[in-house]
N, C-alpha and C positions, 0 to 999 in steps of 0.2 A: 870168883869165877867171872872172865870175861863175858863179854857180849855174845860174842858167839858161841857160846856154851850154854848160854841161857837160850838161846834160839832152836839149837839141836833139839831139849825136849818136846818143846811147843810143835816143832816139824815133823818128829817121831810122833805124838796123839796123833794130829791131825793125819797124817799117814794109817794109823792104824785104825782109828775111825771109818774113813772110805776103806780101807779093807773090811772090816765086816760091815758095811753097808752091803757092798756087791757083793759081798757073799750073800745075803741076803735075797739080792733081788736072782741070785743065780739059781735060788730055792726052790722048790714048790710055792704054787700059791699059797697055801697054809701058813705059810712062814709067819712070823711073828712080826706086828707092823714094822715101817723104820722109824728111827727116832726124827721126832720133828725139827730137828737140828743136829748139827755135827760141830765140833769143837771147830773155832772159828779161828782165821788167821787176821791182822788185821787189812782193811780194804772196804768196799762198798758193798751191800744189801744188792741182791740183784734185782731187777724191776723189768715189767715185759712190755716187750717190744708189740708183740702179737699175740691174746689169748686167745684159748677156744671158744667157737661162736656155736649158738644152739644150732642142730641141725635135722634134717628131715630123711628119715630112709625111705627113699622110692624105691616100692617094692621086693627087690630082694639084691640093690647095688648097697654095698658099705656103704658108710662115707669116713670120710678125712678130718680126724681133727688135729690142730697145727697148734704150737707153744713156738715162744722166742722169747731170751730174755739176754739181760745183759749186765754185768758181768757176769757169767754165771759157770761154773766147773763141772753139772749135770743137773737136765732135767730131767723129771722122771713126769707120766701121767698115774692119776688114782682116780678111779672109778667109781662109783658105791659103796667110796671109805674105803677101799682093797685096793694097791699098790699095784698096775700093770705092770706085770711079765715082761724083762729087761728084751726081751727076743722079739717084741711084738713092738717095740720103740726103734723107729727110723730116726737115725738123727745126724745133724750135720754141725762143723765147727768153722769159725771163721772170726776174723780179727778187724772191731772200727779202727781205720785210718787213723781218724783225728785222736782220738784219748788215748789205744792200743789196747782196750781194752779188750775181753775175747766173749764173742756172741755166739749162744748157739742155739739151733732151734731141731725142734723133737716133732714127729706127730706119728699119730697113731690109725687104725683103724679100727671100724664100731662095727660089726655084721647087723643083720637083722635078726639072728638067730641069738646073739648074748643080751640081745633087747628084749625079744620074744620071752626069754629064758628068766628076765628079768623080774621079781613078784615083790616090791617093796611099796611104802605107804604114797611114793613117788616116783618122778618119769626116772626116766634112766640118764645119769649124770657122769660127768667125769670132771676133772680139776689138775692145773699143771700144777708141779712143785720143783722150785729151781734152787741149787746150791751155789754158795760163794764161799770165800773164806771168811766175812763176818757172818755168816747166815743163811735162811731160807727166806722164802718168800711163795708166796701162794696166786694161782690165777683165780679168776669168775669161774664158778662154776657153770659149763655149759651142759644144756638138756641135751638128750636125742630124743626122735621122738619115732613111730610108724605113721609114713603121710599116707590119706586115703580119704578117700571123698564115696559114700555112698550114691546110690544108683535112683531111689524115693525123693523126691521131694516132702519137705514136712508139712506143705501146703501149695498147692497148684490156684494159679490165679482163674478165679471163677468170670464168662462170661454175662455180662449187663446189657440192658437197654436203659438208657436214660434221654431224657428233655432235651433239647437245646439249651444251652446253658450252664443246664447241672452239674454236678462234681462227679466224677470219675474219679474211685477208690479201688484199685486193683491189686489184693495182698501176694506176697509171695515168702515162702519159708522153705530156703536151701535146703537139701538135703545137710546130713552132720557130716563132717570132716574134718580133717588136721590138715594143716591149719586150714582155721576157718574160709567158705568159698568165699568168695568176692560174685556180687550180682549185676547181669546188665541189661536192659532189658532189651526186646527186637518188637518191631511193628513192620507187620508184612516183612519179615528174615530182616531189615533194616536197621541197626542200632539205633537207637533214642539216645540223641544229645540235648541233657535238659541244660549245658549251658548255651546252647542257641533258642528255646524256648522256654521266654517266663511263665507261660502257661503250664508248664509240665514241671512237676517235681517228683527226681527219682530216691533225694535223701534219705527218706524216713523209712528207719526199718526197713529194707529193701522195698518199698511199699511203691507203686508206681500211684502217683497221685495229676489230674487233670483238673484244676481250679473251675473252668467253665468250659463245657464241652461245648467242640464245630461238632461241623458236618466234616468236617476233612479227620475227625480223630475217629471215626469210627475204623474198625479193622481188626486183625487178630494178631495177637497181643500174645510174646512167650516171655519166659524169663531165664534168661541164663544164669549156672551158676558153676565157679572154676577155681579151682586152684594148682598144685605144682604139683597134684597126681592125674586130675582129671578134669573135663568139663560134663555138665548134666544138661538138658533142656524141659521146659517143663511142660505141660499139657499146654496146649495155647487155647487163649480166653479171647472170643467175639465179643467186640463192643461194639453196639447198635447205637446212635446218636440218631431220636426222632424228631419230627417235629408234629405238634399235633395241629390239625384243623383250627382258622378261625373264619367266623365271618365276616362276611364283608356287608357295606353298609346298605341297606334296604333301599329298593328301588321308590319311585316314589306309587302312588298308590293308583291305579289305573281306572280309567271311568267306570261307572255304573253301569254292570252288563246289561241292566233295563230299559229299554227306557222310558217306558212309564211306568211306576209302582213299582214292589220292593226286590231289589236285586241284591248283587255282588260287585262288591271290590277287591281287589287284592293285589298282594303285592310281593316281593320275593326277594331271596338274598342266597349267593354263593357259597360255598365254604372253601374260599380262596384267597380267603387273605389271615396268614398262608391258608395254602394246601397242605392236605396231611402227608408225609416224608416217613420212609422206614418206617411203617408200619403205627404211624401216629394215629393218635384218636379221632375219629371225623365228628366236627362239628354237631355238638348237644343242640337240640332244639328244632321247631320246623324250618323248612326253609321256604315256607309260603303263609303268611297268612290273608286271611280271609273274615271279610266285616259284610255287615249288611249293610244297605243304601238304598237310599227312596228315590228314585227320578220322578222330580215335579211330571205328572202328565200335561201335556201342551192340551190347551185352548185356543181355541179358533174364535177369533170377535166375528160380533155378529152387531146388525144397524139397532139403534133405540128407532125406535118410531119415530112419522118424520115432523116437525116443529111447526106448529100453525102458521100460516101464509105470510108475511111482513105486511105492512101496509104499501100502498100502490107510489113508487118512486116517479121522480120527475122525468124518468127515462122512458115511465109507463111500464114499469116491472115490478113484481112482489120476488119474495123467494123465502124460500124454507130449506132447513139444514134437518141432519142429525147427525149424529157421533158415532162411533165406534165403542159403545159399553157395554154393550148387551149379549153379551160378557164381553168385555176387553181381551185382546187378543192376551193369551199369556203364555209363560213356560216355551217360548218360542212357535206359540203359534198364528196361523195364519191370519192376516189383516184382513180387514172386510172389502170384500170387493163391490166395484160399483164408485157411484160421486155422492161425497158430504155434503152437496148442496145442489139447489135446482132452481130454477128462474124461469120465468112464463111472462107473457104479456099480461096485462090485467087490465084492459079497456075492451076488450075484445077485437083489436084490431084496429079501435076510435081513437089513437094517441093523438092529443096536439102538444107539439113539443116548443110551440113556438111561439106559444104566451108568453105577453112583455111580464117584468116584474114578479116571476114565480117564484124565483128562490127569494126573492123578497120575502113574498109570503110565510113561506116556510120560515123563514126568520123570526118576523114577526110571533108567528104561532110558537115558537119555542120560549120566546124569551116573557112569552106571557105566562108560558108554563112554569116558569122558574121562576117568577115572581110570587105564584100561588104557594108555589112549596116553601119558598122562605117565611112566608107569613104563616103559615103552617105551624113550621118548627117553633120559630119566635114566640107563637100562643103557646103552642105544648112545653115548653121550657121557664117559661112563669107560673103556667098551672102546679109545674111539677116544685119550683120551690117556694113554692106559698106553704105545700102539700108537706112539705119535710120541715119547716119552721113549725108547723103546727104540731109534727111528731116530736121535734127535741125539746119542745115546751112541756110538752106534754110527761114528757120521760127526762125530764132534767134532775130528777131525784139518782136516777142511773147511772149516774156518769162515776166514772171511776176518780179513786181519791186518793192518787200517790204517796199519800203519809200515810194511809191503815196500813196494815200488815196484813197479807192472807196467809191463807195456807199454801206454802212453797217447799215440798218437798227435796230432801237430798242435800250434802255436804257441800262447800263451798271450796273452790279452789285455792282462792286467795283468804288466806289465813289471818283476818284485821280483828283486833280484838274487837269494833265495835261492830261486826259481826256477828259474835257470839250468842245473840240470842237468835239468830237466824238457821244454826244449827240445832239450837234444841226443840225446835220447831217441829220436828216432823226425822225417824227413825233414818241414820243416814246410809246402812244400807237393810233393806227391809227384806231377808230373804221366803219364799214362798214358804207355806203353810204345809204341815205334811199332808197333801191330798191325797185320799183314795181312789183307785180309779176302777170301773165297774168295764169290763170289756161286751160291751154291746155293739158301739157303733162305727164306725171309721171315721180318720182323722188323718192330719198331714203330719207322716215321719219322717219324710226328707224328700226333697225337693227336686231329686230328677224327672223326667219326662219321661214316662212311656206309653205305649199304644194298647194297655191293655184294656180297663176299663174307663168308663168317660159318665162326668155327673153331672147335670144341667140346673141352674139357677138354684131355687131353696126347696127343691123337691128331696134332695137329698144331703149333708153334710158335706160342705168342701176336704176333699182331702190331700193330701200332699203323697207325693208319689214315694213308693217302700221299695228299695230296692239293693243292690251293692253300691250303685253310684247316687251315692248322698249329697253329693254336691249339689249346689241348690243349681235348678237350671235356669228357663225363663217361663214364665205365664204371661200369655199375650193378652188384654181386653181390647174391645174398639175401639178407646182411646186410649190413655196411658196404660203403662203397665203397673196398675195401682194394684197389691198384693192385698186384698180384702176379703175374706174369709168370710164364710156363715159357717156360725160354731153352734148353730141353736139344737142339734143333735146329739150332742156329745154328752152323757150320762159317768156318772161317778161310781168307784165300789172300792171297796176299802185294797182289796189287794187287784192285780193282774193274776190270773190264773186260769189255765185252760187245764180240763180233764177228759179222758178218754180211753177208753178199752180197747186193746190192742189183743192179736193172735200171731198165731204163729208166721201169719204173712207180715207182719210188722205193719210200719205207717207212720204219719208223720204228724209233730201235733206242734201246732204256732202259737203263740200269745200276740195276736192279732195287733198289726201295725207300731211295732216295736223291735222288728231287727230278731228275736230270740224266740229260736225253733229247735225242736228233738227229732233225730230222726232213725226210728229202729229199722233195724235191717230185715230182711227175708231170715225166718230161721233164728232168729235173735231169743226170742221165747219159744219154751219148749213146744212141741204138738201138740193137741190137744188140750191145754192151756190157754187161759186169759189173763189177761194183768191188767187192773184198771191203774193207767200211768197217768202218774199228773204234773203240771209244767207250770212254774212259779216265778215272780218275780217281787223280791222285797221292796216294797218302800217305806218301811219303816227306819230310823237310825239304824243306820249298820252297825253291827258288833264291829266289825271292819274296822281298826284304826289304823292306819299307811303309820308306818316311823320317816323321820322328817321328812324329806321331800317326796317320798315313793306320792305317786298318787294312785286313786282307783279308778280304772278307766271305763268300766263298765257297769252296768245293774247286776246287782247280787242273785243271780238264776240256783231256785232250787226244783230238781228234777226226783222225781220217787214212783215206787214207793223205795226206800232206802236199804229196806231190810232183803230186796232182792237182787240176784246178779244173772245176767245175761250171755247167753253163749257166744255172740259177738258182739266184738264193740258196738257201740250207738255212734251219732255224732248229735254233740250241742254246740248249738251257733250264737256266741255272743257278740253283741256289737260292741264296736272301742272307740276312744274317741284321740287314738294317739295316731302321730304320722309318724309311719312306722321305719325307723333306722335303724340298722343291729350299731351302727357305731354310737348310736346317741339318747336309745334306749335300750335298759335291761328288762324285759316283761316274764312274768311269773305265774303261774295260773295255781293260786291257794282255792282247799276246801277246807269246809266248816265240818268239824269232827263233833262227836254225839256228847261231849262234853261242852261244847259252846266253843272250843279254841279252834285257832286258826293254823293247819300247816301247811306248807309246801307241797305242791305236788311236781313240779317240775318246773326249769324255765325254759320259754318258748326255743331257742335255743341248742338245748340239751339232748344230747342222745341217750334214749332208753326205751326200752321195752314194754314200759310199764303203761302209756297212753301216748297220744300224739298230738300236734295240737300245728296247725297249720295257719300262719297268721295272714291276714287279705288286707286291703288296705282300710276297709272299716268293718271287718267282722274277724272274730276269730273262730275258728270249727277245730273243735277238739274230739276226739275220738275216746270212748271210757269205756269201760267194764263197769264200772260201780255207779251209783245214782247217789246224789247226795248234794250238798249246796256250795255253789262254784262260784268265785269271781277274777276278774284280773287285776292284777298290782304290776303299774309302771313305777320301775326304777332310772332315773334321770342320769345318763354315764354322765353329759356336759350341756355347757346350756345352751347348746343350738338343740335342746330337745324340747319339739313341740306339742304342745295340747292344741287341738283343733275345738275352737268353740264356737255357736253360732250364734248370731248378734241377732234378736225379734225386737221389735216396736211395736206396741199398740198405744191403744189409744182408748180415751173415753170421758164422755161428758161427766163432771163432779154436781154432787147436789147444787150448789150456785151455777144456775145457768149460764153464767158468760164467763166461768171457768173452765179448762177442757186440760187432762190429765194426759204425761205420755210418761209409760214405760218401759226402758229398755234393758231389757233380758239378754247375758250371756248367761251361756251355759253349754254342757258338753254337747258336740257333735255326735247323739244316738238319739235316733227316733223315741227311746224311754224319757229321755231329757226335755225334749221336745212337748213329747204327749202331757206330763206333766203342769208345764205352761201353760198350755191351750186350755186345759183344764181348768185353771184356777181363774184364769182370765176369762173365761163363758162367765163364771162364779161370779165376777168382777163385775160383768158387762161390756169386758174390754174385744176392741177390734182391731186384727192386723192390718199394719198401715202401709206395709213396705216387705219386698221379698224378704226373708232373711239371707242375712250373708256370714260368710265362714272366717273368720280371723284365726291366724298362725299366731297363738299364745305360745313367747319361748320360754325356758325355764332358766331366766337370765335376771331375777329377783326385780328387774322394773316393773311397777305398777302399769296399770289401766288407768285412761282417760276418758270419759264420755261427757260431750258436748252438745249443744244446741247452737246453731248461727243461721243462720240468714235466715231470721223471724222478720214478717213483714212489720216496720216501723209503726206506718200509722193504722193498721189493722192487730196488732198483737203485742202484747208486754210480755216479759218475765221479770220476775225480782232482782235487782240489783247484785252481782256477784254470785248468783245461784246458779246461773247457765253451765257450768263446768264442773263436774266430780269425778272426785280419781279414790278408785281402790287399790287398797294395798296388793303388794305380789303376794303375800301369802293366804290372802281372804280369795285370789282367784285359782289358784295352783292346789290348793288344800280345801277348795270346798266340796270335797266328797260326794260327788253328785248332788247339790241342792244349788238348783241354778241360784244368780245375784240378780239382782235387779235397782235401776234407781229411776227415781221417778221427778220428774218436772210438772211444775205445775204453770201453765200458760194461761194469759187474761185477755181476753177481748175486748177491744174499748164500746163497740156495741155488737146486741142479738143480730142483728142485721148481717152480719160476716158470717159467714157457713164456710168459708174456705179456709184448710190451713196449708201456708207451704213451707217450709222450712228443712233443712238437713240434718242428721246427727252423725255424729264424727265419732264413732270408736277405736281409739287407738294405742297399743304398749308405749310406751317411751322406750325410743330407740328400738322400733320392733314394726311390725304389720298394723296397717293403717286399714280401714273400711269407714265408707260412707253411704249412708241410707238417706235416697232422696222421700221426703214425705209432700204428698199431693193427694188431699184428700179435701173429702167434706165430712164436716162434724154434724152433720144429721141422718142418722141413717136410713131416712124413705130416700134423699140425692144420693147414695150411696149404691153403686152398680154390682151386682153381682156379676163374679168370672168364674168360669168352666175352667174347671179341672180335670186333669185326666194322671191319671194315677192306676196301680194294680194295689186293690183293693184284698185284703185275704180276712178281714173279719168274718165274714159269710163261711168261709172252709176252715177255722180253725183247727180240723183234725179230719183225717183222711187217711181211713184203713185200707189195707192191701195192696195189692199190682195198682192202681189207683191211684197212690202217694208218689209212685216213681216215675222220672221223665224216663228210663230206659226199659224197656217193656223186658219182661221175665226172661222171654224165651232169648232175645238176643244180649241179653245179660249174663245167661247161661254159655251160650256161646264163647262172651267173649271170657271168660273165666277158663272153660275147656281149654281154649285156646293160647292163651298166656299165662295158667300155673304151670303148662306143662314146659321143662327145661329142654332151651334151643343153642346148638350149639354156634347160632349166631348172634345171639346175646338178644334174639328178641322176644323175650318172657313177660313176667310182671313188673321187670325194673326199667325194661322202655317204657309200657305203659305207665308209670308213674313220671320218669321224666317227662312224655309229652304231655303231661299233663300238668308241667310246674309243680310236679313233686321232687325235686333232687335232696331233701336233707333226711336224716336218722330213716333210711330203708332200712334200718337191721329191725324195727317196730312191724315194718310188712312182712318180714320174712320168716319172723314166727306165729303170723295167723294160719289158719290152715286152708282159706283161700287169702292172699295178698292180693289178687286182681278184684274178687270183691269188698273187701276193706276199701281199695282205690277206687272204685266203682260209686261206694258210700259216700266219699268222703266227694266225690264230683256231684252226689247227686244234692248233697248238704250247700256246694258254692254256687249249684244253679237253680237253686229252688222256683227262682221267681223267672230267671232268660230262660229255662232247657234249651241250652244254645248243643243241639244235639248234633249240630252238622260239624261243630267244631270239635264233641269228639270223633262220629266219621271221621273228618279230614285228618287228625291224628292216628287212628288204628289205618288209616289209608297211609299216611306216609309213612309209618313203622312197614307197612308191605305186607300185612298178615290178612287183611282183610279190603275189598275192592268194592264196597259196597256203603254206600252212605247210612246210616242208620233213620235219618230223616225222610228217608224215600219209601220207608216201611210203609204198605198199604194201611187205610182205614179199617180194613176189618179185622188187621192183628190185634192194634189197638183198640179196645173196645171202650164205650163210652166209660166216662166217670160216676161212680155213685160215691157222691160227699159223704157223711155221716156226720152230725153238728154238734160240735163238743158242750157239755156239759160243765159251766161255768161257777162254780160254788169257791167258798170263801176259803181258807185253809183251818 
């Protein structure tokens, strides 16, 4: 069979093939698929020029899908695996130029109603399918889909107020839609273009984002959102950019509204810089204060009486003076009027002025005078060393013998071995003995000045001024300011402890010149109930052990009786001896539980409900429900954290009379530390020689240095390398309350020297430096006693009722009425605690059931000893609730004080 015979049948299939194809597609839809190929001629695979692309029905328009392919003799589209309807297929034929091969392209339409109608696991699809005479070929299938953008937003951008500076987060969540909207945002109707502002980012999750907010981003804020059905707008969000209040810096302080005796200063500050902006905060705080001030009163001089006559001059004149001292004019007051001097004739009118050779005379007459006086001296100056050869003769046994050894208290700095028996000499640091202390009398707890009580020469115990400000001040004497105590009052008793019966008016009960007071409130104990309460202080070893560095800043205060609890808080007042930093100390307030152990109660720090604890710069006032035995634990964050210690010197004759001992005492800065000393040293015989002064111990593991220098040469020895001892850092930082001490022992070359002068040098390496000048006399009949003036509270150690408080009942009442009840100008109980330097853990006040008395307590606990009661006037005066000074209260409101004198027994 030729070739073309073999062709015929091949051309006959493939003929009869596209006939029942289109018979096929001329079907019902029901028809039976077509076959996925037809007998093929040979030639190329057809490939598409153009497939169908996914598409979107808006609303209720078809849309168009388009096929092209090439070579190709029919396409057809398939739908959801179902063959489209040859009727419903637009199609067109045409032929490329270059190959001649024939291209044709088909499209269809998709309504919204065969979409609608649509219910399968997926969107609605279609797929081209093209014939050649080698073959079929298949398009991408393309989706349709229904486009529609709902009307809701799934989150509307909420309006803010924020800081200057702060972030601005403003979310937004499109409504749902096909296809998804695209987001943009508007400020004031204005698009936001966050590529002209690195400040603004609008990328994230359509989320509008502001890094640091101006004053220029405030405004209302919408968010759009659109696609190719619809656009949406969403609720628009107000953003407030404030700025809050600051102050500006304090004016300087204005004179003494007095001007003689005790007035006012003050002084005052803006809250503009800035000013508060869009609804900012105004500036916390007063913006005046107010101190008291003494204006020296002016004295007016007046003449001393007038000066015996001169003798009669060659002029034939006498004359007599006087001065201006009687009283010297002072304080700016007026000079004495009148003339210093007066002159007269004194012959009575019989002058001859005109004798030869007069001032001769007078010459003569002087230098005969001065001839008397030199012979004079010259005798009394051979009497006098005839008179001392016969004493050192006499006392030549006395004389000191630079090869014995005495007794030379304290360590050596320089470390030579043939020192070594010069250390075992004598204990090289010796600390004090556990002394009992008997609270009778008063004594010096720290070293400020006040005007309240004043104690003259040895009629009664020197004491040291008790106050908040511990810092030592100055004591003045007629001549130097030699710090010299009379301690010959001051009695012993094994503990501190004061006792007292309290009612329902409450009261306040002190451990006399030691910083540590209780104080119950009005209503504290129930009606018609007593409580005898008692107020303690350990000195025995503390159970107390600090883990490494923590130290214990305070005396161990136990307060009872324990088994009872109180309807309001109390406040107890310990004194500290830390300078107080939140960055550079962690502080802890532990009690002792009934088992002996030690736990946590809170750190100073910490918010909670449970107690409060308020820390000053040497006292801490904590607020409790419960009675039972408290102390503080300093935890050291780094080592600029300081222990404040106080450096004392005394002194004292040794049994060898031409010995004289000096001991110098650090120990904590609290009047308990203090009182302890004094104590031992009465025991001793020792006298203070020098103010004490305050050294900034860090907690930077350098040791302590104490020295002796400029000892007079040929009036005073010390032993050879003894002058200088140093304690370790951890013998100072870890002594648990028991001051250190070390001692020098100094030699006089004779009895004859009563004078000692010399300095001591206390100082950390690489730290705070202090020097004590000593100028004394080692006998003490030459020994001057100095007035002290101090507020003395051993006399009042407890003081029941209205009595105990600076703020009298009834305007206590007041101010309570006044500020629990809620204002909607925010001036409640929570101003009153800020102006009062309370701003930390107020959620403590605001579950008492008065908050303004709790704040009321806890002011009457910080002013025990000032009642600086005009300062809080001036406060409830600048909150604007009240116009009236509380200090201006007449005498008869207040009614006199009845003390009640606590009952002193041992525990």
């Amino acid at each position: 069979m030729g070739a073309a015979g073999r062709r015929c049948p091949e051309r006959l299939a493939l003929v009869l093939g596209l006939c029942s194809w289109a018979a096929a597609l001329r079907g019902n839809d029901n028809s039976e698929a077509l076959p996925e190929s037809i007998p093929s001629a040979p030639g190329t695979l057809p490939h598409f020029m153009e497939e169908p692309d996914d598409a979107y029905i808006i609303k209720s328009n078809p849309i168009v899908l388009r096929c092209k392919a090439m070579p190709a003799m029919q396409i057809f589209f398939k739908c959801n695996g179902e063959w489209v309807h040859q009727n419903e297929h637009v199609s067109e034929e045409s032929m490329d130029e270059t190959t001649g091969l024939k291209i044709r392209e088909v499209y269809i339409n998709v309504t919204r109603q065969q979409v609608e109608d649509f219910h399968g696991p997926e969107d609605y699809w279609c797929q081209c399918v093209a014939w050649s005479h080698l073959g079929t070929s298949k398009s991408r299938k393309a989706s349709v889909r229904i486009a529609y953008l709902r009307k809701n937003f799934e989150q509307d951008p909420q309006g803010k107020e924020v800081p200057i500076e702060g972030m601005i987060v403003l979310h937004c969540r499109p409504p749902e839609g096909v296809p998804a909207a695209e987001v943009e945002w508007l400020k004031n109707e204005e698009p936001i273009d966050s590529n002209l502002d690195e400040n603004i980012d609008t990328r994230a999750d359509h989320n509008l984002i502001i890094r640091q907010a101006r004053l220029s981003d405030s405004g209302n804020y919408t968010c759009m959102a659109a696609n190719i059905v619809a656009k949406r707008r969403s609720m628009s969000a107000t953003v407030v950019v404030y700025v809050n209040g600051g102050w500006s810096s304090w004016t300087e302080w204005s004179n003494c509204n007095a001007r003689c005796g005790r007035g006012w200063q003050k002084r005052s500050r803006t809250c503009t810089n800035p000013a508060p902006l869009n609804g900012g905060a105004f500036c916390e705080g007063m913006s005046v204060q107010k101190i008291t001030c003494t204006s020296l009163c002016p004295v007016d001089g007046n003449w001393e009486v007038w000066s015996e006559w001169s003798v009669c001059s060659p002029e034939c004149e006498h004359l007599r003076v006087r001065e201006c001292i009687a009283p010297p004019p002072r304080n700016g007051g007026k000079y004495c009027e009148g003339l210093s001097q007066e002159s007269e004739n004194c012959t009575e009118g019989l002058c001859i002025q005109d004798i030869e050779n007069a001032s001769d005379i007078a010459l003569y007459s002087g230098l005969g005078a001065a001839v008397i006086a030199v012979a004079v001296l010259v005798v009394g100056v051979t009497l006098y060393r005839r008179s001392q050869s016969n004493s050192l003769l006499l006392n030549s046994s006395m004389q000191p013998d630079l090869t014995v050894s005495r007794t030379y208290s304290g360590p050596i700095c320089l470390q030579d071995p043939m020192d070594k028996e010069l250390m075992t000499e004598s204990s090289l640091f010796n600390p004090l003995s556990d002394i009992k202390v008997k609270v009778h009398s008063s004594f010096m707890v720290s070293l400020g000045v006040t005007e309240r009580a004043e104690y003259h020469g040895k009629a009664h115990s020197g004491t040291f001024p008790h106050g908040n400000n511990r810092a030592f001040g100055t004591i003045q004497s007629r001549n130097k300011a030699t710090y010299i105590q009379n301690l010959s009052s001051i009695s012993t008793q094994s503990e501190l402890k004061t006792t007292a019966i309290f009612g329902h008016l409450g009261g306040r009960l002190v451990v006399p010149n030691t910083g540590v007071s209780l104080l119950i409130p009005h209503g504290a104990i129930p009606e018609e109930s007593s409580w005898e309460i008692y107020l303690a202080i350990n000195q025995r070893e503390s159970s107390l052990q600090p883990e490494g560095t923590d130290v214990l800043l305070g005396p161990e205060v136990t307060c009872g009786p324990s088994d009872v609890s109180v309807s309001t808080p109390f406040a107890l007042t310990i004194p500290h001896c830390a300078e107080v930093n939140s960055e550079h100390w962690s502080i802890h307030l532990k009690k002792r539980t009934q088992q002996g152990k030690w736990e946590e109660v809170m750190s100073v720090e910490e918010e909670t409900t449970s107690c409060y604890c308020l820390l000053d710069p040497y006292a801490c006032h904590i607020l409790l429900n419960s009675f039972g035995t408290y102390a503080l634990i300093g935890e050291p964050i780094s080592d600029c954290a300081v222990r404040q210690l106080k450096v004392a010197v005394f002194g004292c004759l040794s049994c060898n009379s031409l010995d004289y001992n000096l001991r110098v005492y650090c120990m904590d800065n609290t009047p308990c530390s203090f009182q302890e000393v004094v104590l031992d040293e009465r025991l001793q015989g020792g006298q203070l020689l020098e103010e004490p002064k305050l050294l900034h111990f860090k907690g930077n593991t350098f040791s302590l240095q104490i020295s002796v220098l400029d000892i007079p040469p040929f009036l005073w020895r010390i032993k050879p390398f003894t002058a200088c001892q140093e304690v370790p850092f951890s013998r100072v930082w870890c002594s648990n309350q028991k001051p250190l001490h070390c001692a020098f022992s100094l030699e006089r070359y004779t009895p004859a020297t009563t004078q000692l002068s010399c300095k001591i040098c206390v100082r950390q390496v690489k730290g705070h430096e202090q020097i004590l000048q000593i100028q004394t006399s080692i006998l003490e009949s030459e020994r001057e006693s100095i007035t002290f003036f101090a507020h003395d509270d051993s006399n009042f150690p407890a003081q029941m009722g209205a009595k105990a408080f600076k703020i009298p009942y009834s305007i206590r009442q007041r101010i309570c009425a006044t500020f629990d009840t809620p204002n909607a100008k925010g001036k409640d109980w929570q101003m009153l605690a800020q102006k009062n330097s309370i701003s930390r853990n107020l959620s403590y006040f605001a579950t008492q059931r008065s908050p303004s008395a709790v704040i009321l307590d806890l002011w009457e606990a910080r002013h025990q000893h000032d009642g600086d009661l005009d300062s809080l006037a001036c406060a409830l005066e600048e909150i604007g609730r009240t116009h009236s000074k509380i200090s201006d209260i007449t005498e008869t409101e207040i009614e006199e004080p009845d003390f009640n004198y606590s009952r002193q027994n041992g525990l």
